[in-house]
C-alpha positions in Angstrom: 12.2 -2.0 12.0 8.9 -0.7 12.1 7.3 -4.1 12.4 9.4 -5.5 15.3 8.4 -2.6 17.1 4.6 -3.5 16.2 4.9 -6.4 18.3 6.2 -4.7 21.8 3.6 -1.1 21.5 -0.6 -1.4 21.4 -2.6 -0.7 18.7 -2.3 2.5 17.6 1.3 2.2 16.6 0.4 -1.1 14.4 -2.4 2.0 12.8 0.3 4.6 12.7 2.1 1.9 10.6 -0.4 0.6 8.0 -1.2 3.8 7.5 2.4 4.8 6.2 2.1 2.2 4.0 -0.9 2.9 2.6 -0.2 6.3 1.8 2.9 5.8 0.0 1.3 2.6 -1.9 -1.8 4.4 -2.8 0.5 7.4 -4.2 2.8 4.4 -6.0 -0.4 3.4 -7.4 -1.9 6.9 -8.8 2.0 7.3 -10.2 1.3 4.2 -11.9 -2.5 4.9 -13.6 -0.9 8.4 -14.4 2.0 6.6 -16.6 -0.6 4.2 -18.2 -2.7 7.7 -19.0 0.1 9.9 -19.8 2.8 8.1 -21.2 1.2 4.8 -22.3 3.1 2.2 -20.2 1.9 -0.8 -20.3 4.7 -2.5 -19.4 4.2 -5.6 -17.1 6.6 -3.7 -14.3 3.8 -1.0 -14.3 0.3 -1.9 -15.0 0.4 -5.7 -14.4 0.5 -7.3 -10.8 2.1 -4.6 -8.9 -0.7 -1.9 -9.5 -3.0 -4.7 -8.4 -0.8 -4.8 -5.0 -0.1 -1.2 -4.4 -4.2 -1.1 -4.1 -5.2 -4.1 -2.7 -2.2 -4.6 0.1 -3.4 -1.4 2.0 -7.3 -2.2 1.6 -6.5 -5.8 3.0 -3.9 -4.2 6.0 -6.9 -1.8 6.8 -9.3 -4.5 6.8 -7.0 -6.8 8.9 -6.7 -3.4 11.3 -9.9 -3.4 12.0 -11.4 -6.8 12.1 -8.5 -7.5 14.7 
């Protein structure tokens, strides 16, 4: 819902919203090095492509942000 309501509202909002994300994907990610750490899992669902995303996805929003 978030996104349709990026198209109607100025740039701040869009911010307010790629920040959200970033936070909680960032946190996803540290959750993920800490299992690989702690517990060892090296399972494909935690340390293969979607650690990769949960840091790149809100460097590459930011970027997008901000170039715009």
């Amino acid at each position: 819902m978030g996104g349709v309501l990026c198209a109607g509202f100025e740039r701040h909002f869009w911010l307010a919203r790629f920040l959200g994300a970033a936070v909680f994907l960032v946190g996803a990610a540290v959750g993920h090095v800490r299992e690989i750490l702690v517990n060892r899992n090296l399972s494909p669902g935690n340390a293969g492509a979607i650690l990769w995303t949960d840091l790149v996805i809100p460097g590459v929003a930011l970027l997008l942000y901000f170039t715009y």
